[in-house]
PDB file as gemmi writes it, atoms N, CA and C in Angstrom:
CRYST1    1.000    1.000    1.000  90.00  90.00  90.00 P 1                      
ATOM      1  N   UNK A   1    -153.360 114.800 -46.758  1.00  0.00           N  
ATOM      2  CA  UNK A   1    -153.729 116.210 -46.671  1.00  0.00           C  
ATOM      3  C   UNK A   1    -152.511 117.063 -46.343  1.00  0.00           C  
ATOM      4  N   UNK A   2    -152.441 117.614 -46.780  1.00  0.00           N  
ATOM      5  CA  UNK A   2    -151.537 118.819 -46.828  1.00  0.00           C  
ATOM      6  C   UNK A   2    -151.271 120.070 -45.949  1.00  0.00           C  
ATOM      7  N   UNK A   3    -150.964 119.936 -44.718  1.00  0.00           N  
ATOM      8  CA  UNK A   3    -151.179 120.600 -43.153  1.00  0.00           C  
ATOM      9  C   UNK A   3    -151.082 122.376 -43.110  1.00  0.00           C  
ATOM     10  N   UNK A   4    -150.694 122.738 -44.607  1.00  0.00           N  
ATOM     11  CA  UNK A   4    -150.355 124.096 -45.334  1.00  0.00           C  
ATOM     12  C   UNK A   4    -151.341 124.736 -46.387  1.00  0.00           C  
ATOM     13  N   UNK A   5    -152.451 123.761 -46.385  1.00  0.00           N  
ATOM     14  CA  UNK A   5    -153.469 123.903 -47.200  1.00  0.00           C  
ATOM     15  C   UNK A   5    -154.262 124.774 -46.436  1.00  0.00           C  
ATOM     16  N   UNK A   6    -154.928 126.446 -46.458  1.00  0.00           N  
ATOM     17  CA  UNK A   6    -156.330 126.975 -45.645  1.00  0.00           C  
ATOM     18  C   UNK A   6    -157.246 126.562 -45.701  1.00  0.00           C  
ATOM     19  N   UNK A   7    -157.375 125.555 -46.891  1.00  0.00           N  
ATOM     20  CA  UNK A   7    -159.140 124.721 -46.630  1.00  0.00           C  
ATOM     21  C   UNK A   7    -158.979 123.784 -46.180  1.00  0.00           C  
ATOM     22  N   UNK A   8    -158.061 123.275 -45.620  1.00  0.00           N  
ATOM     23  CA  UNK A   8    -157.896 121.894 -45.085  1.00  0.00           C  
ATOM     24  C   UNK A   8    -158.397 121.491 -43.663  1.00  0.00           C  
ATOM     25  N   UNK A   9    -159.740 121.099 -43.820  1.00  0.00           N  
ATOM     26  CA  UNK A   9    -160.427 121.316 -42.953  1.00  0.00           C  
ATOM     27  C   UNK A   9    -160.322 120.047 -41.503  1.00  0.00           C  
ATOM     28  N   UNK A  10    -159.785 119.301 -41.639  1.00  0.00           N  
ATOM     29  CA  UNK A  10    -159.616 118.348 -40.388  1.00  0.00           C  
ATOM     30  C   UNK A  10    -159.762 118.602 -39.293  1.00  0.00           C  
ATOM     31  N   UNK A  11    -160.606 117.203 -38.425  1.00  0.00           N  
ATOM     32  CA  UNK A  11    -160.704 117.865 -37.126  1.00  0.00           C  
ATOM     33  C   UNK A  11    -159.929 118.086 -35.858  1.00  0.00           C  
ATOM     34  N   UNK A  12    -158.810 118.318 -36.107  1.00  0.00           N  
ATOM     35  CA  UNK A  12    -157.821 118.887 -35.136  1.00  0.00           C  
ATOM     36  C   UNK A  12    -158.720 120.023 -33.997  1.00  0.00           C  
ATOM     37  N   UNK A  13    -159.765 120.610 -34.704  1.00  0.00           N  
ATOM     38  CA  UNK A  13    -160.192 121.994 -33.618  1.00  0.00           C  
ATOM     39  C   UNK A  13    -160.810 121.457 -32.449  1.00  0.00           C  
ATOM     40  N   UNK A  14    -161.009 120.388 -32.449  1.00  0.00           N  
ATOM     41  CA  UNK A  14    -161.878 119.179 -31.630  1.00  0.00           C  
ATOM     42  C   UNK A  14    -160.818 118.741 -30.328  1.00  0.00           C  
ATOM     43  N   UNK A  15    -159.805 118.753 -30.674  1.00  0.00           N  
ATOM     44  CA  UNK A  15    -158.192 118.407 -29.873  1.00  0.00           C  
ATOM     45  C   UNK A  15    -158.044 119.366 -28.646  1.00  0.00           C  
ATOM     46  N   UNK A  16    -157.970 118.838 -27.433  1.00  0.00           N  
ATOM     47  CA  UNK A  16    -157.315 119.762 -26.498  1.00  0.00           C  
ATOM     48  C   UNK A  16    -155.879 120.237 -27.092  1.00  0.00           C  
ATOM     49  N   UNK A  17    -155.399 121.468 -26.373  1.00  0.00           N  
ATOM     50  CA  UNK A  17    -154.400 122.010 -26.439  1.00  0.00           C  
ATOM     51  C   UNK A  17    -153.477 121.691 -24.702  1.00  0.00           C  
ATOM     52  N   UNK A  18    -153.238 121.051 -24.482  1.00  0.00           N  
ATOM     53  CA  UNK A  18    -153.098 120.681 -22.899  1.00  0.00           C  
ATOM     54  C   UNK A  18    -151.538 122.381 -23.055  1.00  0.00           C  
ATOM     55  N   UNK A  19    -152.059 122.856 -22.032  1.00  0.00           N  
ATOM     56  CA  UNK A  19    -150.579 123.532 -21.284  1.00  0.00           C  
ATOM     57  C   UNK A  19    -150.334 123.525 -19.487  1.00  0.00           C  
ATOM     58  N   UNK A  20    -149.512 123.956 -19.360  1.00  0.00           N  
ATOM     59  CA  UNK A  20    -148.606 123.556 -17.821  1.00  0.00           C  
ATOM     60  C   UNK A  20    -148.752 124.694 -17.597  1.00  0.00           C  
ATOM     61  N   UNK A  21    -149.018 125.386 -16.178  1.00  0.00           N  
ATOM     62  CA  UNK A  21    -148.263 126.533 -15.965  1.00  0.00           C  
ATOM     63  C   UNK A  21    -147.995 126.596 -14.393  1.00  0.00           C  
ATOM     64  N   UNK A  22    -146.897 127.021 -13.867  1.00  0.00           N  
ATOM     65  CA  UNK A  22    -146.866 126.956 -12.486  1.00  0.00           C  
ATOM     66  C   UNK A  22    -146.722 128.809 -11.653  1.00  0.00           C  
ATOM     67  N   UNK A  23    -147.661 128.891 -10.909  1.00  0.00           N  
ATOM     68  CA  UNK A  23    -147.797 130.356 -10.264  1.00  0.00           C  
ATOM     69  C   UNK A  23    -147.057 129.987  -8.663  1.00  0.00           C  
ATOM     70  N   UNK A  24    -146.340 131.243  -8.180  1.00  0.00           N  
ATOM     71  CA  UNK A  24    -146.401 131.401  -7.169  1.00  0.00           C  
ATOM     72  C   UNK A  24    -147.636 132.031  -6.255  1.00  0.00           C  
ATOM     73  N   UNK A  25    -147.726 131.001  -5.274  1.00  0.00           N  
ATOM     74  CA  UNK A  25    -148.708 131.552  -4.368  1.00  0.00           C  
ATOM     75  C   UNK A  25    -148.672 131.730  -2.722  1.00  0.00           C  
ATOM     76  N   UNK A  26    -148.273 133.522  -2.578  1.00  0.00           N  
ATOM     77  CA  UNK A  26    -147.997 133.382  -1.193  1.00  0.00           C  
ATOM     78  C   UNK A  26    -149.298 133.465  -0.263  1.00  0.00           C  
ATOM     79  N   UNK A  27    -148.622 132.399   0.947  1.00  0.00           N  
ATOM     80  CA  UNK A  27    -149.786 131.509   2.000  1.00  0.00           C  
ATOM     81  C   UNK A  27    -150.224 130.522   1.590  1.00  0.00           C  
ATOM     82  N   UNK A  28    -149.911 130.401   0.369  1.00  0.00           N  
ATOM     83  CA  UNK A  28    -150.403 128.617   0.332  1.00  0.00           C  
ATOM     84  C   UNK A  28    -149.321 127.454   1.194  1.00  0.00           C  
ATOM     85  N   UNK A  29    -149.153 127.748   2.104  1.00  0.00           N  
ATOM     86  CA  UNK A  29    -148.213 126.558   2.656  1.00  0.00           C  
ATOM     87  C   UNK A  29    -149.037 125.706   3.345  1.00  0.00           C  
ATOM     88  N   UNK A  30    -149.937 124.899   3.907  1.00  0.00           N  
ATOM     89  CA  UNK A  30    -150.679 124.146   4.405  1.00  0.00           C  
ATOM     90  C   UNK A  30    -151.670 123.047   3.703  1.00  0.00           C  
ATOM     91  N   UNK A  31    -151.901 122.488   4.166  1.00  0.00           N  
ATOM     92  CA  UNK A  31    -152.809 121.123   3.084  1.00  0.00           C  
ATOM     93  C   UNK A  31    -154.416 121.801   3.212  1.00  0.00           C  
ATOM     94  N   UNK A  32    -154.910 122.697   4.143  1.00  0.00           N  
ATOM     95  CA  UNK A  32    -155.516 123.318   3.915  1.00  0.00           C  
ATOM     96  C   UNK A  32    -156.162 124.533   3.170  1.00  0.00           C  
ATOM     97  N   UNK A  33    -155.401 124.927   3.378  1.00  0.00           N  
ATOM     98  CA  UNK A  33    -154.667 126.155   1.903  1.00  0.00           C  
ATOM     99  C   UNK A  33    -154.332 125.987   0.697  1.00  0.00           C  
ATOM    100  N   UNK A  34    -154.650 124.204   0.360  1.00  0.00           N  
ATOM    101  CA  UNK A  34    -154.238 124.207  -0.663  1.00  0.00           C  
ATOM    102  C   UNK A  34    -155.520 123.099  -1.688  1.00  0.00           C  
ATOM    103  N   UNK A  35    -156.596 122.641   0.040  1.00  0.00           N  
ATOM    104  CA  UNK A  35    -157.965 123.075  -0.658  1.00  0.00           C  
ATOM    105  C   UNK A  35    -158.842 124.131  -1.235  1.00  0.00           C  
ATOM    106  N   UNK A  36    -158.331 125.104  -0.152  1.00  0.00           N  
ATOM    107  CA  UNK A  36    -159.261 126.289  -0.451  1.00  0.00           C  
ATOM    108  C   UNK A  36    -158.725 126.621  -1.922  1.00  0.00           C  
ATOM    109  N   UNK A  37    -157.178 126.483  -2.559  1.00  0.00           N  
ATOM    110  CA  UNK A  37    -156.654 127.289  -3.515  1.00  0.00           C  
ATOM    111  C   UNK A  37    -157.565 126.194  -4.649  1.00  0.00           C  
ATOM    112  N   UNK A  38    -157.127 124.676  -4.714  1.00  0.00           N  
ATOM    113  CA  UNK A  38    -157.694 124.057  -5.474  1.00  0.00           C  
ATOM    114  C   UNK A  38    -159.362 124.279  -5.729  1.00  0.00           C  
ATOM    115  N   UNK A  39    -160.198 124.210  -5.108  1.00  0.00           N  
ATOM    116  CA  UNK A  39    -161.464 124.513  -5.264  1.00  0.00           C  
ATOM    117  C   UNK A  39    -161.501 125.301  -6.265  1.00  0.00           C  
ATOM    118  N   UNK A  40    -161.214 126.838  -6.563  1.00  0.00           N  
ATOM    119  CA  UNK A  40    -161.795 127.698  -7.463  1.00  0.00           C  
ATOM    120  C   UNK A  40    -161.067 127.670  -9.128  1.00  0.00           C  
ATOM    121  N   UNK A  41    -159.855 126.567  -8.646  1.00  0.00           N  
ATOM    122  CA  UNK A  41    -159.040 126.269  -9.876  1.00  0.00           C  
ATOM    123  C   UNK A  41    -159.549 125.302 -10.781  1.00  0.00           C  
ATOM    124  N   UNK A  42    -160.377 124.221 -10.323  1.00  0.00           N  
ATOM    125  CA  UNK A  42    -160.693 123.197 -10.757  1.00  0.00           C  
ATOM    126  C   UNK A  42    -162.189 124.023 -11.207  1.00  0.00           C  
ATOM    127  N   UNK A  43    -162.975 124.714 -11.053  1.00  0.00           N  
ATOM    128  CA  UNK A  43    -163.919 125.308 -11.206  1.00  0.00           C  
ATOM    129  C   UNK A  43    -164.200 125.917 -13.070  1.00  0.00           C  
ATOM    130  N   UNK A  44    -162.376 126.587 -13.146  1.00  0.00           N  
ATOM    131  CA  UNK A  44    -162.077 127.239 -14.390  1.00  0.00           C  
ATOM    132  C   UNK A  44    -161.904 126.150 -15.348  1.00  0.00           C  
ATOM    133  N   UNK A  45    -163.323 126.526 -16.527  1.00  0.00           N  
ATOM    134  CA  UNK A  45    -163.685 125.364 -17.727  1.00  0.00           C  
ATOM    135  C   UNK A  45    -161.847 125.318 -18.143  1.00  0.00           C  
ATOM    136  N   UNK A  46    -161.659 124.202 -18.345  1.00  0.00           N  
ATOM    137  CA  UNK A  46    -160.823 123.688 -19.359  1.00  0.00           C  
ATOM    138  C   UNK A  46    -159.518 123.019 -17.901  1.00  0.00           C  
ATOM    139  N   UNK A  47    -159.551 123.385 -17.159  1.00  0.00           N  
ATOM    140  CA  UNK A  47    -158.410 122.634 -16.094  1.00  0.00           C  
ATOM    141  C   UNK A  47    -158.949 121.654 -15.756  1.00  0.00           C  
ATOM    142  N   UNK A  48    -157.476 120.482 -16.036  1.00  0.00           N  
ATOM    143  CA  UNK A  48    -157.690 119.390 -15.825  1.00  0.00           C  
ATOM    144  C   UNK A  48    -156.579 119.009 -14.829  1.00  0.00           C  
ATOM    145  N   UNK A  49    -156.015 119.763 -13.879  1.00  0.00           N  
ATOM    146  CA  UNK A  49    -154.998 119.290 -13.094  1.00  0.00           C  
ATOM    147  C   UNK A  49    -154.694 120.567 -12.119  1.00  0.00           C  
ATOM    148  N   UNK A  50    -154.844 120.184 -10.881  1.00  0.00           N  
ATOM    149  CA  UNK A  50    -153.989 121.286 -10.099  1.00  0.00           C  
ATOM    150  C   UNK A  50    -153.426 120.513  -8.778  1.00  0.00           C  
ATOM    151  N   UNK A  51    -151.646 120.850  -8.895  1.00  0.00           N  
ATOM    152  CA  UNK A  51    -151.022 120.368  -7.962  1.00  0.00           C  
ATOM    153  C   UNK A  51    -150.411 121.838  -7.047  1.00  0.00           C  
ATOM    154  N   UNK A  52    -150.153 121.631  -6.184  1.00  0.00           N  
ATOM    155  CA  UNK A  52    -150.223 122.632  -5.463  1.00  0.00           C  
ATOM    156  C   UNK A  52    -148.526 121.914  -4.419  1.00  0.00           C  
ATOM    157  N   UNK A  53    -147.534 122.530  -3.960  1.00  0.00           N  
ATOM    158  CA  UNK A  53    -145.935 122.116  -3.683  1.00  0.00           C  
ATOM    159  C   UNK A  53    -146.080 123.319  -2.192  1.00  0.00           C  
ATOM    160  N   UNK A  54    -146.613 122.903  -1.354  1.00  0.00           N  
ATOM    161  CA  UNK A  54    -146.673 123.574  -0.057  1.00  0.00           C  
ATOM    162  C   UNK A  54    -145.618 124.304   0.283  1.00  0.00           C  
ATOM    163  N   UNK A  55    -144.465 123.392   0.243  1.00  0.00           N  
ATOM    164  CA  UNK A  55    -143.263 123.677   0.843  1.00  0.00           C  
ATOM    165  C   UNK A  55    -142.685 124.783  -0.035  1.00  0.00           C  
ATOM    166  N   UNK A  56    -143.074 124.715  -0.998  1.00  0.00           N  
ATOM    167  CA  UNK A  56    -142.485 125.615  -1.841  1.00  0.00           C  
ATOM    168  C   UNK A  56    -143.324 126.744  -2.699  1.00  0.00           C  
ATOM    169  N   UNK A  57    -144.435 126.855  -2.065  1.00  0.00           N  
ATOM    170  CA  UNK A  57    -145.666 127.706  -2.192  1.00  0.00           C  
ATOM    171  C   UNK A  57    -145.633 128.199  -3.430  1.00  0.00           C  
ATOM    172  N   UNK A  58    -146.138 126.967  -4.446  1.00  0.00           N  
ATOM    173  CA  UNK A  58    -146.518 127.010  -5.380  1.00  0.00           C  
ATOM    174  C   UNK A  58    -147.558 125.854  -6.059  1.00  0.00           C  
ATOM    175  N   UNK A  59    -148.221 126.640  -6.976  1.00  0.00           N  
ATOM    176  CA  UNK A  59    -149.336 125.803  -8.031  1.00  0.00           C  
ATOM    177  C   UNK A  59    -149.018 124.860  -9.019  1.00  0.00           C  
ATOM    178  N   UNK A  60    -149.100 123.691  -9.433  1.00  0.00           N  
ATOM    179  CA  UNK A  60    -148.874 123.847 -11.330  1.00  0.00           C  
ATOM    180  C   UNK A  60    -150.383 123.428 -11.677  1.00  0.00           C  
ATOM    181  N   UNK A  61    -150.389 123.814 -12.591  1.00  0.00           N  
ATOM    182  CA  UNK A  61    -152.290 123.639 -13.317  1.00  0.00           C  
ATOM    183  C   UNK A  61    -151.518 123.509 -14.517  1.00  0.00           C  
ATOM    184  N   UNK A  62    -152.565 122.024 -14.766  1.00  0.00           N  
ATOM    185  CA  UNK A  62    -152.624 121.749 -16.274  1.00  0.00           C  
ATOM    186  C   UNK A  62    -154.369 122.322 -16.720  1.00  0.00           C  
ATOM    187  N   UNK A  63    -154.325 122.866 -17.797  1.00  0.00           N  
ATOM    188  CA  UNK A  63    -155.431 123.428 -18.307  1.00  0.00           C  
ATOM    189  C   UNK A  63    -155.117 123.204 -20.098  1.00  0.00           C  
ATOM    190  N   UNK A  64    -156.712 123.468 -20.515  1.00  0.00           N  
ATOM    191  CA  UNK A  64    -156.635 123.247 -22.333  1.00  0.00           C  
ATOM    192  C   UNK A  64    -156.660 124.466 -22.347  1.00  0.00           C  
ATOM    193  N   UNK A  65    -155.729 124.911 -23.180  1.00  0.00           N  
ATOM    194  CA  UNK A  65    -155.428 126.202 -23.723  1.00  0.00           C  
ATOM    195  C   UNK A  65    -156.278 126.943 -24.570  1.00  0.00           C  
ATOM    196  N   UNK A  66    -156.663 126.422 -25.183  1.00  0.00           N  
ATOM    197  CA  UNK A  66    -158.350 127.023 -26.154  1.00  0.00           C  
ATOM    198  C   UNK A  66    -159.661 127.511 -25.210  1.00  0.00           C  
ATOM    199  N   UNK A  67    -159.749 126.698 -23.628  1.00  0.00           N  
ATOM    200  CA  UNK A  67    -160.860 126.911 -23.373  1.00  0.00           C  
ATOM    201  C   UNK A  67    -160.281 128.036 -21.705  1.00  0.00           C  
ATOM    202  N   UNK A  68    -158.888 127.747 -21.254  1.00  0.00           N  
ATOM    203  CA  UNK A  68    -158.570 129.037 -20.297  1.00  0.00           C  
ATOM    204  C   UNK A  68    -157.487 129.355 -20.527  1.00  0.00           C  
ATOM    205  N   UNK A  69    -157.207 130.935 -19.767  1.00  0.00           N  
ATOM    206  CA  UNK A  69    -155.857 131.475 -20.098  1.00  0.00           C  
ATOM    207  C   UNK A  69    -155.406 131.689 -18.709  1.00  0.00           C  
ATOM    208  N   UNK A  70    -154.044 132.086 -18.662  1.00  0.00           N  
ATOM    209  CA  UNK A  70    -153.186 132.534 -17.655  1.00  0.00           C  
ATOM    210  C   UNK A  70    -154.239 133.403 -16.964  1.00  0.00           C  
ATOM    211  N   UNK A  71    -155.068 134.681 -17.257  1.00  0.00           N  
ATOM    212  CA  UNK A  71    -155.859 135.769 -16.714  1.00  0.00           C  
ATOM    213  C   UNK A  71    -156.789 134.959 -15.777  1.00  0.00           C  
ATOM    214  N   UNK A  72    -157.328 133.695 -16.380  1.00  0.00           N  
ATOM    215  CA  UNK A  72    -158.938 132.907 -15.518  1.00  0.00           C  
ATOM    216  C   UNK A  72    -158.151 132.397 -14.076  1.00  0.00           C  
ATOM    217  N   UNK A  73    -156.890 131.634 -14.530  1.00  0.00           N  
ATOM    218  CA  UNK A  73    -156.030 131.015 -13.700  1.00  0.00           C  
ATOM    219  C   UNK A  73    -155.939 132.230 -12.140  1.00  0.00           C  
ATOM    220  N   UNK A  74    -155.080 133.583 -12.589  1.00  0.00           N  
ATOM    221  CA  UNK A  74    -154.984 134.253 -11.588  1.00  0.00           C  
ATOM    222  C   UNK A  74    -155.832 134.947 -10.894  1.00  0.00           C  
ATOM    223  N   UNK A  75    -157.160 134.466 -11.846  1.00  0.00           N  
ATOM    224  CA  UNK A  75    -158.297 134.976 -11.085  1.00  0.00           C  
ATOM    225  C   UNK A  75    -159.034 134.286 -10.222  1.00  0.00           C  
ATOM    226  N   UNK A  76    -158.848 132.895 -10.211  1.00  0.00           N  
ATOM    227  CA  UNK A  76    -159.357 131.568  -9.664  1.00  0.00           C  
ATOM    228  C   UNK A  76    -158.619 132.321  -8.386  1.00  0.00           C  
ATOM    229  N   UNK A  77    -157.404 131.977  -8.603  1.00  0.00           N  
ATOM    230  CA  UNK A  77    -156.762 132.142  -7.325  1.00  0.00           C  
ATOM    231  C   UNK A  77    -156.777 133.475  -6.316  1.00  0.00           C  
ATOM    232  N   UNK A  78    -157.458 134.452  -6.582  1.00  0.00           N  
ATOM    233  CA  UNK A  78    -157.594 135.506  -6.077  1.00  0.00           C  
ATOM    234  C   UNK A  78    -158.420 135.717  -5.692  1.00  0.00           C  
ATOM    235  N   UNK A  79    -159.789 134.894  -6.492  1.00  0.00           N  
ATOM    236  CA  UNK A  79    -160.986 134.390  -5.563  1.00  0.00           C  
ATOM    237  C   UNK A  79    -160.837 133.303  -4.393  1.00  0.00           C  
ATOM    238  N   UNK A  80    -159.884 132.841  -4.526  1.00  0.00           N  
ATOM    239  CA  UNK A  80    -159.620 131.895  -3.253  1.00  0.00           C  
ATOM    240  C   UNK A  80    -158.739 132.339  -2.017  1.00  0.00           C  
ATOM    241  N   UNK A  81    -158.498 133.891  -1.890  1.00  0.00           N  
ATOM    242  CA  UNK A  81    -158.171 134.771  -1.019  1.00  0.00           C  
ATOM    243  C   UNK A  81    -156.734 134.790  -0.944  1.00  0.00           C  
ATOM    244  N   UNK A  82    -155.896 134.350  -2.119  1.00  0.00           N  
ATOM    245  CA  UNK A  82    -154.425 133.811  -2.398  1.00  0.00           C  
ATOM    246  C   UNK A  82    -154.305 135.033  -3.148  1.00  0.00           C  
ATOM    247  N   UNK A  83    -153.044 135.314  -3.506  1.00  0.00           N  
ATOM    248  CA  UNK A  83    -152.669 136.225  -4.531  1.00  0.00           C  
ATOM    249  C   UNK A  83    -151.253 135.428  -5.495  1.00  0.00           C  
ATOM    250  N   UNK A  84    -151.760 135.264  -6.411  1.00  0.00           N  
ATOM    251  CA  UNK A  84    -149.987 135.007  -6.855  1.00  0.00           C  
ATOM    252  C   UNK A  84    -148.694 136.445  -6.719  1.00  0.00           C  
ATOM    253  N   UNK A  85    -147.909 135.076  -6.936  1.00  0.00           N  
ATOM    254  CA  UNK A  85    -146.538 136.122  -6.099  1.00  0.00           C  
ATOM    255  C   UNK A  85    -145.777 135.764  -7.348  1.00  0.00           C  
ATOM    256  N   UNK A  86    -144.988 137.373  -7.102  1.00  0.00           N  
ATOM    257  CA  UNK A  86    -143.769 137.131  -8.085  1.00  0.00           C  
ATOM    258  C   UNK A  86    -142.740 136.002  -7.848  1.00  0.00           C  
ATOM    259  N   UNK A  87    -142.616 135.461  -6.398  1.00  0.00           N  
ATOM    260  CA  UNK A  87    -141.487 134.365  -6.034  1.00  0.00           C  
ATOM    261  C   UNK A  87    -141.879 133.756  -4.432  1.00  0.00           C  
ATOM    262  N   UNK A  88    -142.174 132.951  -5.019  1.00  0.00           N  
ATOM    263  CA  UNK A  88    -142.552 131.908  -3.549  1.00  0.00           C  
ATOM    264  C   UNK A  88    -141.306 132.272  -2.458  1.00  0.00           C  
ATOM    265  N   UNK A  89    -141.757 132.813  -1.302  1.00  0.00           N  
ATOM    266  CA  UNK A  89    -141.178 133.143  -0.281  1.00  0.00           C  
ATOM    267  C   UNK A  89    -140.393 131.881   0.438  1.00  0.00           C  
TER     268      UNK A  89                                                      
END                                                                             
């Protein structure tokens, strides 16, 4: 099949799109703080990963890109009384 063809219908749409993204988040420095942050992250359909770097008060979330965006992400976290930051303090 011919990957340049428009009828070429294969099921690729079926495929996660895995992406990375890492936010700053100021006050997340504690292992507690970094339940409360995880909870509402893992919540948002399509994330399949959230690591959270205390020391360095930041997130990374792996999520499928088809099913969330950057916007759900910073909203997770803003429901979890965090704000992302332009630069981890």
């Amino acid at each position: 099949m011919d990957p340049a063809e428009p009828h070429n219908l294969h099921d690729t749409a079926d495929h996660e799109i895995l992406e990375r993204i890492t936010i700053a988040t100021a006050g997340n420095d504690c292992d507690d703080c970094v339940g409360k942050l995880r909870e509402p992250l893992m919540k948002v359909e399509g994330v399949k990963e959230v690591k959270a770097d205390v020391e360095a008060e930041l997130v990374t979330i792996t999520f499928d890109a088809r099913r969330a965006h950057a916007a759900d992400l910073h909203e997770a976290i803003l429901q979890s009384g965090y704000e992302p930051a332009p630069m981890a303090s």
